[in-house]
Short mmCIF file of the C-alpha atoms (twelve columns), coordinates in Angstrom:
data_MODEL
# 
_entry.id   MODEL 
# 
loop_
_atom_site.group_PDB 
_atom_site.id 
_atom_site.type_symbol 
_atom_site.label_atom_id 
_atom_site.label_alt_id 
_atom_site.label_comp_id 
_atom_site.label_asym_id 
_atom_site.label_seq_id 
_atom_site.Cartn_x 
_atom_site.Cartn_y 
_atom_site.Cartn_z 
_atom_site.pdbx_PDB_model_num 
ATOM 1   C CA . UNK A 1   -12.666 14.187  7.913   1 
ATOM 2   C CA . UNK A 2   -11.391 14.452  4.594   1 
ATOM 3   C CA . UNK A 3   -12.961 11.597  1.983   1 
ATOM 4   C CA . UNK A 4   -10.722 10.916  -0.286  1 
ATOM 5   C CA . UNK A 5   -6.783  9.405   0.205   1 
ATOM 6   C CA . UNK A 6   -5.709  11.867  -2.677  1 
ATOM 7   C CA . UNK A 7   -7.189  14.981  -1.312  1 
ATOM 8   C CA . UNK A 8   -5.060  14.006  1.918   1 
ATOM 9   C CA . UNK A 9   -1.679  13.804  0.089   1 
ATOM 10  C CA . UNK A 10  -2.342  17.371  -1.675  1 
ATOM 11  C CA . UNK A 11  -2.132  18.341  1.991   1 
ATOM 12  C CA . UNK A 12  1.569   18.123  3.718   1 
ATOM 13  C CA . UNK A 13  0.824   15.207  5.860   1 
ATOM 14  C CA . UNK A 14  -1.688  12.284  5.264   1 
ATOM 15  C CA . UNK A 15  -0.744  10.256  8.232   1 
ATOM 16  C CA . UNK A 16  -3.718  11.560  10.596  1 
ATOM 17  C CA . UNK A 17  -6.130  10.758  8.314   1 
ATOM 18  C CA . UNK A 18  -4.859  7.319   7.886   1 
ATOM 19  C CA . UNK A 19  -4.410  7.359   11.686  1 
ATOM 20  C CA . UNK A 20  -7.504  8.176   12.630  1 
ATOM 21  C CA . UNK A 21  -8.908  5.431   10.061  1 
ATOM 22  C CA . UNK A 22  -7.383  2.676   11.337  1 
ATOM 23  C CA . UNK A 23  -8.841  3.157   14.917  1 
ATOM 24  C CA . UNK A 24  -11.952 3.465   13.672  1 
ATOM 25  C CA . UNK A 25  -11.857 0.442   11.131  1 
ATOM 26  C CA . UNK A 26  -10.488 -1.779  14.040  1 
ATOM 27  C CA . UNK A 27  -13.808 -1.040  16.413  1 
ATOM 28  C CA . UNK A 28  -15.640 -2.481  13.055  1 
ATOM 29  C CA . UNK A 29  -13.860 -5.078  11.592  1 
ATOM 30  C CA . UNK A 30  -12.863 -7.463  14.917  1 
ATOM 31  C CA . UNK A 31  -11.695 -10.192 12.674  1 
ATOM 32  C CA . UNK A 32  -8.655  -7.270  11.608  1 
ATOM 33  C CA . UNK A 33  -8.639  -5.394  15.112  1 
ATOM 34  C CA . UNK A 34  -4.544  -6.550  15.532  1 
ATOM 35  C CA . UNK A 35  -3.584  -5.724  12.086  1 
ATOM 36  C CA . UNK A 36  -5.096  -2.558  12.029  1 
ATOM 37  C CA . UNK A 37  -3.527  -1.318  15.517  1 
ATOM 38  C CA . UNK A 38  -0.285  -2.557  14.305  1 
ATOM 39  C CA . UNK A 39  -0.620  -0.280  11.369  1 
ATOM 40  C CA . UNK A 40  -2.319  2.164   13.181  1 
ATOM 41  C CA . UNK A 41  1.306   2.325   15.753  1 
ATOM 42  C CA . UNK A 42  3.386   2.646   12.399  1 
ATOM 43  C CA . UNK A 43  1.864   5.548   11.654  1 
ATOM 44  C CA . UNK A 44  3.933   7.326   14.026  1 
ATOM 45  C CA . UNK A 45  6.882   6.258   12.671  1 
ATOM 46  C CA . UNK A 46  6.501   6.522   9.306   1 
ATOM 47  C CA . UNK A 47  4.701   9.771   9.574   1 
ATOM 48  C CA . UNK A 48  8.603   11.177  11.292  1 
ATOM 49  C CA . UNK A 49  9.961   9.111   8.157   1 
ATOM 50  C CA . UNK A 50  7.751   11.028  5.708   1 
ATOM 51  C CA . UNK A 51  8.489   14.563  7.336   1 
ATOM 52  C CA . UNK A 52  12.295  13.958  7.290   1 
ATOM 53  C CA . UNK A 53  14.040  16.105  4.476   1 
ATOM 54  C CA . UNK A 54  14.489  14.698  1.194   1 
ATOM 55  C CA . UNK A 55  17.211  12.195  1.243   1 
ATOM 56  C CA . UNK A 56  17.573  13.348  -2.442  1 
ATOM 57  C CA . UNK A 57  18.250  17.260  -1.783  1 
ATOM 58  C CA . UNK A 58  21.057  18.253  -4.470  1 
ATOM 59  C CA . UNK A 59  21.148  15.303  -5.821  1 
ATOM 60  C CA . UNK A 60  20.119  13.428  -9.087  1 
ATOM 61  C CA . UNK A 61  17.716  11.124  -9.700  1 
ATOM 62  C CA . UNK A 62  21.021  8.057   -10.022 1 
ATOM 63  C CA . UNK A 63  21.406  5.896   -7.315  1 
ATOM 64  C CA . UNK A 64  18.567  7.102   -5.320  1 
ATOM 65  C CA . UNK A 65  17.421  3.607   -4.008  1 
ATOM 66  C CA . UNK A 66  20.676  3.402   -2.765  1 
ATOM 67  C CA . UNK A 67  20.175  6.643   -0.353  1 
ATOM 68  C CA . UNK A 68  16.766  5.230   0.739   1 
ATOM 69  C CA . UNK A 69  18.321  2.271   2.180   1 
ATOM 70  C CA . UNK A 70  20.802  3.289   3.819   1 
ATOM 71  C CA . UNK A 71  18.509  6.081   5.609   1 
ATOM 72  C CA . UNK A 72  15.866  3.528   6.108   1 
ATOM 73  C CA . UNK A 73  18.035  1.174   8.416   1 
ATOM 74  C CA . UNK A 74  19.716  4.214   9.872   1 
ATOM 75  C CA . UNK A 75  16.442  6.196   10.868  1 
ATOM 76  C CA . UNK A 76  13.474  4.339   10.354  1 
ATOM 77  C CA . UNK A 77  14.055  0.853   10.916  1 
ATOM 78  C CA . UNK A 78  14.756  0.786   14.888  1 
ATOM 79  C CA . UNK A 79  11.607  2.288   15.704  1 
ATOM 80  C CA . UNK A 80  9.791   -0.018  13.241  1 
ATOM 81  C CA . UNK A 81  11.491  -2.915  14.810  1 
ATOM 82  C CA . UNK A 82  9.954   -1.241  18.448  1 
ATOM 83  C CA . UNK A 83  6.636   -1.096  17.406  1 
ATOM 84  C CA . UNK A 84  6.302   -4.285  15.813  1 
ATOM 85  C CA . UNK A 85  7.815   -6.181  18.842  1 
ATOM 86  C CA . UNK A 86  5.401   -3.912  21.250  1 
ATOM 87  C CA . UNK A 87  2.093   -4.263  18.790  1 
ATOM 88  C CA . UNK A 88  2.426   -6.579  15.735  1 
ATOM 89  C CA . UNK A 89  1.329   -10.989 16.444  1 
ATOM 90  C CA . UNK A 90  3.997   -13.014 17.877  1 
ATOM 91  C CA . UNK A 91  5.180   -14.507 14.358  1 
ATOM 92  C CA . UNK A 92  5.856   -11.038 13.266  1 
ATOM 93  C CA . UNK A 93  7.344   -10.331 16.025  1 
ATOM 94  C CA . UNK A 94  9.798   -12.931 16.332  1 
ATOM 95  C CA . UNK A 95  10.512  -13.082 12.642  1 
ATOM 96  C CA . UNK A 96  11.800  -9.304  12.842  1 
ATOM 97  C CA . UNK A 97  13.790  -9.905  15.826  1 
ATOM 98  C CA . UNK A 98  15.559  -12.510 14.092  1 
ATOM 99  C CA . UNK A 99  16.050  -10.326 11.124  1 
ATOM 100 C CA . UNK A 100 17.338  -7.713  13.242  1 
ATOM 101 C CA . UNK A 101 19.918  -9.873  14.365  1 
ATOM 102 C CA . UNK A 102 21.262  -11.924 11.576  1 
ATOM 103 C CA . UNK A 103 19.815  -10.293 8.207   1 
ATOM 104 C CA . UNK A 104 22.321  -7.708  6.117   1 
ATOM 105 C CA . UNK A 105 19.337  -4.757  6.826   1 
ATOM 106 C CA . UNK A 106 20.370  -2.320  3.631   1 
ATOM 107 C CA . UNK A 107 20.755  -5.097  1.395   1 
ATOM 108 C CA . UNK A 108 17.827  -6.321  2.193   1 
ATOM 109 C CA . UNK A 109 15.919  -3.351  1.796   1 
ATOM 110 C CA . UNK A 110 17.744  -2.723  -1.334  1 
ATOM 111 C CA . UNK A 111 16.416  -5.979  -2.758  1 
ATOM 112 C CA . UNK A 112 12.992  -4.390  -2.020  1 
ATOM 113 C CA . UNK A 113 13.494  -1.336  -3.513  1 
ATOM 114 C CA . UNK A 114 14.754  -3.781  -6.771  1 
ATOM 115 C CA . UNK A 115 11.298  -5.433  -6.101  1 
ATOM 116 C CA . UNK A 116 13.241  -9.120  -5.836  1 
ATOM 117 C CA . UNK A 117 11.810  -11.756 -4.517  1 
ATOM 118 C CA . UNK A 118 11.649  -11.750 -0.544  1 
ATOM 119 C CA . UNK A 119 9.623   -13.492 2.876   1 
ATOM 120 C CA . UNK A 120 6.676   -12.108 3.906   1 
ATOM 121 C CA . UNK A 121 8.514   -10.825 6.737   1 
ATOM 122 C CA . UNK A 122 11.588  -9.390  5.079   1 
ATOM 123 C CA . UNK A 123 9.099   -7.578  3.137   1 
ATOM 124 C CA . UNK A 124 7.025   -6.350  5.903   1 
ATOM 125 C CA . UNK A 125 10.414  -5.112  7.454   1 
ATOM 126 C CA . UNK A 126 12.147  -3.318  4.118   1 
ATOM 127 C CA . UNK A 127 8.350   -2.112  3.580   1 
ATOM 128 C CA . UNK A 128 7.659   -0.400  6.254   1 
ATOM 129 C CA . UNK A 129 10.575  1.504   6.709   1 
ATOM 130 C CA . UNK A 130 11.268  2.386   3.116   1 
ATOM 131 C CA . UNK A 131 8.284   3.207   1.897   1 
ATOM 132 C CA . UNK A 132 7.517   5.996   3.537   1 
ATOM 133 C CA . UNK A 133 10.532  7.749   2.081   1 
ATOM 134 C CA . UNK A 134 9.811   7.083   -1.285  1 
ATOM 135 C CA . UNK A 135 6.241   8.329   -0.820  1 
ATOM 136 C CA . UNK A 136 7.457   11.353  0.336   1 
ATOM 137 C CA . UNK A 137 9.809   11.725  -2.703  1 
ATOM 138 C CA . UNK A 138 6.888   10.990  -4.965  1 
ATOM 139 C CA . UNK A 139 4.496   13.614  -3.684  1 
ATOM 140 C CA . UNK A 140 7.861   15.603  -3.748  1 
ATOM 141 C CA . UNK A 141 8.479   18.562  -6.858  1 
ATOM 142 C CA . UNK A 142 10.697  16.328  -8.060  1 
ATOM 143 C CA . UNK A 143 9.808   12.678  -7.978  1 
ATOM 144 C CA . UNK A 144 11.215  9.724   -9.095  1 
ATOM 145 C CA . UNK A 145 9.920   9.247   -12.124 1 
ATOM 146 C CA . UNK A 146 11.493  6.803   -14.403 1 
ATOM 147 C CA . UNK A 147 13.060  4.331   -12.079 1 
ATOM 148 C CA . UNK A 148 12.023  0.876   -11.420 1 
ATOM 149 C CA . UNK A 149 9.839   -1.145  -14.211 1 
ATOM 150 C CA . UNK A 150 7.861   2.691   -14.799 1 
ATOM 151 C CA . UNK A 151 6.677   3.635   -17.616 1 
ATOM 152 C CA . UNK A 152 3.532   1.607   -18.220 1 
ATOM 153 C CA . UNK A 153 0.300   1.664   -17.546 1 
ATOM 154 C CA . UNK A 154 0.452   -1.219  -14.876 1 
ATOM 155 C CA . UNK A 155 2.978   0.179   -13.418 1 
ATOM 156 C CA . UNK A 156 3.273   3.405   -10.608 1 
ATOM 157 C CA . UNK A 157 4.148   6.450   -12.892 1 
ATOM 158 C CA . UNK A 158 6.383   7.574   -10.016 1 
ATOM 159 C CA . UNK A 159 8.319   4.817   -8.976  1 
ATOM 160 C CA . UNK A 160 7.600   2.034   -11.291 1 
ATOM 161 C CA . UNK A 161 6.018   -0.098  -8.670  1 
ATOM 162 C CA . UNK A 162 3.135   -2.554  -9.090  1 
ATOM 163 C CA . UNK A 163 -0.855  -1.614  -7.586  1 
ATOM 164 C CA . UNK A 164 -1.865  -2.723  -4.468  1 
ATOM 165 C CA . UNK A 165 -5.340  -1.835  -4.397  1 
ATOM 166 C CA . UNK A 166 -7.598  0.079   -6.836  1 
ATOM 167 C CA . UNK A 167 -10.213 2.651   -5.524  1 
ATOM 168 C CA . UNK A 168 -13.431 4.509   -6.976  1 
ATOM 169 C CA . UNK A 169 -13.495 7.762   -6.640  1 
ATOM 170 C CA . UNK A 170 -15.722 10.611  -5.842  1 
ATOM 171 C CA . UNK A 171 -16.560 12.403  -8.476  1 
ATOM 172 C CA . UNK A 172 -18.668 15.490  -6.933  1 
ATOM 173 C CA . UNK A 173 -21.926 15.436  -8.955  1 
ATOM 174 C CA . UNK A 174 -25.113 13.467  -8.872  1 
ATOM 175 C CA . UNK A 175 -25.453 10.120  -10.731 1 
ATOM 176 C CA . UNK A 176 -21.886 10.082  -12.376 1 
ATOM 177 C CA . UNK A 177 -19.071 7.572   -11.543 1 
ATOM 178 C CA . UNK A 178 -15.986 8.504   -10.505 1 
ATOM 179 C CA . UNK A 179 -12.603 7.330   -12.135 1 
ATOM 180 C CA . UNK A 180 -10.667 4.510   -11.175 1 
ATOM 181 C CA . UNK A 181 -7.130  4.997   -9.741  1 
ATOM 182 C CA . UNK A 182 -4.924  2.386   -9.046  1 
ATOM 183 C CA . UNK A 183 -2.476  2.998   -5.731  1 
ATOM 184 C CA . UNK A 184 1.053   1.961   -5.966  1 
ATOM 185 C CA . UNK A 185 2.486   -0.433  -3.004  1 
ATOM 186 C CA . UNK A 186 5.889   1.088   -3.024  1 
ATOM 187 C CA . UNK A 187 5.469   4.755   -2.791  1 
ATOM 188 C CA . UNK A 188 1.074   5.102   -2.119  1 
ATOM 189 C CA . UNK A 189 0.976   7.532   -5.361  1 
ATOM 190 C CA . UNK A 190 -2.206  7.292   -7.396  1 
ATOM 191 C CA . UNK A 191 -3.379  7.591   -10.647 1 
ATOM 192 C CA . UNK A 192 -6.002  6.869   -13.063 1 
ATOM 193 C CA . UNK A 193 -6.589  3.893   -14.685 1 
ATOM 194 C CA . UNK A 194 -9.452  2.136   -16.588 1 
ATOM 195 C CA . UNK A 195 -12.673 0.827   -14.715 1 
ATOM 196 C CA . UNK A 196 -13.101 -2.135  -16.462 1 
ATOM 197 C CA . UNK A 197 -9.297  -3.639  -16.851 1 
ATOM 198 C CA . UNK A 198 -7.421  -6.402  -15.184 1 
ATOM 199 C CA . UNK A 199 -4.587  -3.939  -13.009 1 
ATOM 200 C CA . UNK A 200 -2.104  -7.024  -13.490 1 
ATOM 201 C CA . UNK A 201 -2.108  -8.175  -17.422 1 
ATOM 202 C CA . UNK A 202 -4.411  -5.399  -19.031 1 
ATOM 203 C CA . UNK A 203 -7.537  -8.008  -19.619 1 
ATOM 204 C CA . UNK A 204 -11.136 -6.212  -21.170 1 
ATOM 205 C CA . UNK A 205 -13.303 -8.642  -21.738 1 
ATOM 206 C CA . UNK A 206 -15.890 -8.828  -18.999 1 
ATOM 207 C CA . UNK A 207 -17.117 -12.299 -18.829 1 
ATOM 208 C CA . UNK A 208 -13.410 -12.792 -17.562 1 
ATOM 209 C CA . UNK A 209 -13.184 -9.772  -14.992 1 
ATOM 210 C CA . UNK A 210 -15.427 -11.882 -11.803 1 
ATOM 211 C CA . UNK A 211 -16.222 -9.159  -8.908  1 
ATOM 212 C CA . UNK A 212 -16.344 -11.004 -5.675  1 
ATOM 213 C CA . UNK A 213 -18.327 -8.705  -2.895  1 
ATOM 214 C CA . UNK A 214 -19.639 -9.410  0.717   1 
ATOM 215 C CA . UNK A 215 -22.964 -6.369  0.543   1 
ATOM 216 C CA . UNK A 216 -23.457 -6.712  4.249   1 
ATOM 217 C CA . UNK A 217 -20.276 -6.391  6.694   1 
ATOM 218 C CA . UNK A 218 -17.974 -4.810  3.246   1 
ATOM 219 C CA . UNK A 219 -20.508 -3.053  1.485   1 
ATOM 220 C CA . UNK A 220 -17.736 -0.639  0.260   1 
ATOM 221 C CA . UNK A 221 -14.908 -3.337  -0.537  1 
ATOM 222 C CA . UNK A 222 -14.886 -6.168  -3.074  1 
ATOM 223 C CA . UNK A 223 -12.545 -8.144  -4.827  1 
ATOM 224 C CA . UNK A 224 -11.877 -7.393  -8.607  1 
ATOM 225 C CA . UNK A 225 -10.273 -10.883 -10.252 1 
ATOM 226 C CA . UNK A 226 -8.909  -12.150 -13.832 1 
ATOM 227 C CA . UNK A 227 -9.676  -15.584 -15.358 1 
ATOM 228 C CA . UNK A 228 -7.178  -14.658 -17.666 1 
ATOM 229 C CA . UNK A 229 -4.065  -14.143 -15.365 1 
ATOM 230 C CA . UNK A 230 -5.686  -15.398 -11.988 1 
ATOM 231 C CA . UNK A 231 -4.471  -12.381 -10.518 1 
ATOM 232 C CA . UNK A 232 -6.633  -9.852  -8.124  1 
ATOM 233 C CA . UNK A 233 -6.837  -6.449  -6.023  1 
ATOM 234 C CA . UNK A 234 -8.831  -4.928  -3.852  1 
ATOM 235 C CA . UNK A 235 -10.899 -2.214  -4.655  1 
ATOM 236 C CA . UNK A 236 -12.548 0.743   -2.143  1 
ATOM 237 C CA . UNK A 237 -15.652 2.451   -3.277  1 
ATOM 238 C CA . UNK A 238 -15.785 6.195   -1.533  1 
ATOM 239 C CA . UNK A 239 -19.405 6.298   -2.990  1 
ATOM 240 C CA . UNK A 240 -20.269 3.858   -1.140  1 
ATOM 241 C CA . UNK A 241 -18.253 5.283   1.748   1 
ATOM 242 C CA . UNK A 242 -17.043 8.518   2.210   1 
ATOM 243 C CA . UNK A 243 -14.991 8.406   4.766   1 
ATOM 244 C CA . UNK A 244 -13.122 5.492   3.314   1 
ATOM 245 C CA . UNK A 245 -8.461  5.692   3.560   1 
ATOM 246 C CA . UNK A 246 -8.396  3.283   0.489   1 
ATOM 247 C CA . UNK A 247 -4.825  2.170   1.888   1 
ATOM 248 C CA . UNK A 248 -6.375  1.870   5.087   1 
ATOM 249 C CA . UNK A 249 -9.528  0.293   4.314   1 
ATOM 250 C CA . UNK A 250 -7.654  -2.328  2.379   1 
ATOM 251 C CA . UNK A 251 -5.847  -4.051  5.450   1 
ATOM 252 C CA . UNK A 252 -9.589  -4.712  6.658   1 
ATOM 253 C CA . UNK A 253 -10.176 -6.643  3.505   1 
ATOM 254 C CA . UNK A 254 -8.976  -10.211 4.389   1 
ATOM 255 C CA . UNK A 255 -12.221 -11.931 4.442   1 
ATOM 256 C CA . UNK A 256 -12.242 -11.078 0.267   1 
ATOM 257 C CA . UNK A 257 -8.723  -11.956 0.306   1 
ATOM 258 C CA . UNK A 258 -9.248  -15.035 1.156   1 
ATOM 259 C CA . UNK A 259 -12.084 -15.371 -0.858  1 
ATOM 260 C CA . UNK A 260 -10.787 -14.570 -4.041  1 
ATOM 261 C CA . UNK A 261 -7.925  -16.938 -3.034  1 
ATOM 262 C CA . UNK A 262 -9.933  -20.094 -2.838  1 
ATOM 263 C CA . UNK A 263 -10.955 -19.329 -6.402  1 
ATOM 264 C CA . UNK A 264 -7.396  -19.807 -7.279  1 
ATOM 265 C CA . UNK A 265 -6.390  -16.072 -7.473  1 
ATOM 266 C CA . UNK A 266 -3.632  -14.488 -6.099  1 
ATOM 267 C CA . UNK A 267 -3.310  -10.701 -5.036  1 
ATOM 268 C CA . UNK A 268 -1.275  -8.885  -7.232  1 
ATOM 269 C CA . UNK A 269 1.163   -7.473  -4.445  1 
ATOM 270 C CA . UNK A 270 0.391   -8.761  -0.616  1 
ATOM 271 C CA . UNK A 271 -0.048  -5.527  1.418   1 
ATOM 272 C CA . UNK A 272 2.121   -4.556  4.139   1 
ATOM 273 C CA . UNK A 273 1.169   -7.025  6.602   1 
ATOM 274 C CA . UNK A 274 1.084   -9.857  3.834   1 
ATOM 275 C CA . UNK A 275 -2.830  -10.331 3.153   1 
# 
């Protein structure tokens, strides 16, 4: 198995990987056994999602959001909607159902894509099927650079869209760290980004930059807060484990969610399932 989540997206398909992961993770972690199987069902779908052609072939780089939600509700959305009601917890369940139903679908997915404000459910829903096709654009020749909030450093240089989880890397020789990368919630693309630094509102000083850690049942997970903005991620350690998905590994990280939330913090983007 491959170690690290950005030596799986230099290959054509990173779904297995993540697959596979998620299986695994949910024999070891009981307390996130239903998320994980969830997750590890919408792998199917959004793996078809990510292998579709571009739904920006000939086109420019305007109004691609637009594209991505109509093709969302059109292709990926149904079978999201199947899984969910065949594997995710009843209140998922029925809150997509209901969605389904009564909710406008692409404008609701377009309001994701414009990162406004939306439930936990209507963003599990616009999440899951959209973001597989923007990943695939970003790890495209041409991504999508540019759109969004991009630009800075807190921000996905692909897509504009805010971290969801930071993870050390590898770095292939003996006694030296590897770097930091941030992974963007929207579209999963990674880059680098400075160890000690507050992902959310750029904080240094390290007196204010608490680590909260479990050594025994996580020892490759922990918590990385900010007294300055009370904001928090999740970070993966692949020295610590190889064989760590960092986007996989995080849904198994609710025990330091909640954690880090009783110390008044709050995550800087909820994950797909809301944690």
């Amino acid at each position: 198995m491959q170690v690290l989540e950005a030596a799986a997206a230099a290959t054509a398909n990173p779904w297995p990987l993540r697959r596979e992961r998620a299986a695994e993770l949910a024999e070891r972690y009981p307390h996130a056994a239903e998320i994980l199987r969830l997750y590890q069902a919408l792998t199917v779908v959004q793996e078809a999602a990510y292998k579709r052609p571009s739904p920006l072939a000939g086109e420019g780089q305007g109004g691609w959001s637009l594209d991505i939600a109509a093709i969302a509700v059109k292709d990926v959305l149904p079978a999201v909607i199947d899984v969910t009601v065949e594997a995710g917890p009843p209140v998922l369940r029925d809150g997509v159902i209901t969605l389904y139903a009564t909710a406008n679908l692409e404008d609701l997915i377009q309001r994701w894509l414009d990162q406004q404000p939306l439930t936990v459910v209507e963003t599990y829903l616009a999440r899951a099927s959209a973001s597989p096709l923007l990943e695939a654009i970003a790890h495209s020749p041409s991504p999508i650079a540019g759109e969004g909030q991009g630009g800075g450093s807190h921000h996905c240089p692909a897509c504009g869209g805010l971290p969801q989880l930071s993870y050390f890397a590898l770095s292939g020789e003996a006694l030296v760290s590897g770097p930091r990368y941030l992974v963007c919630a929207r579209c999963s693309h990674n880059w680098v980004f400075s160890r000690m630094t507050c992902a959310a509102c750029g904080e240094r000083e390290t007196h204010r930059l608490p680590i909260y850690q479990e050594g025994e049942y996580m020892p490759h997970m922990r918590a990385d807060a900010c007294e300055s903005c009370h904001r928090y991620l999740l970070t993966i350690d692949l020295r610590k484990d190889a064989r760590a998905i960092p986007i996989v590994d995080e849904l198994a990280g609710v025990p330091l969610d909640l954690y880090a939330q009783e110390r008044g913090m709050t995550k800087i983007t909820p994950n797909l399932l809301g944690n």
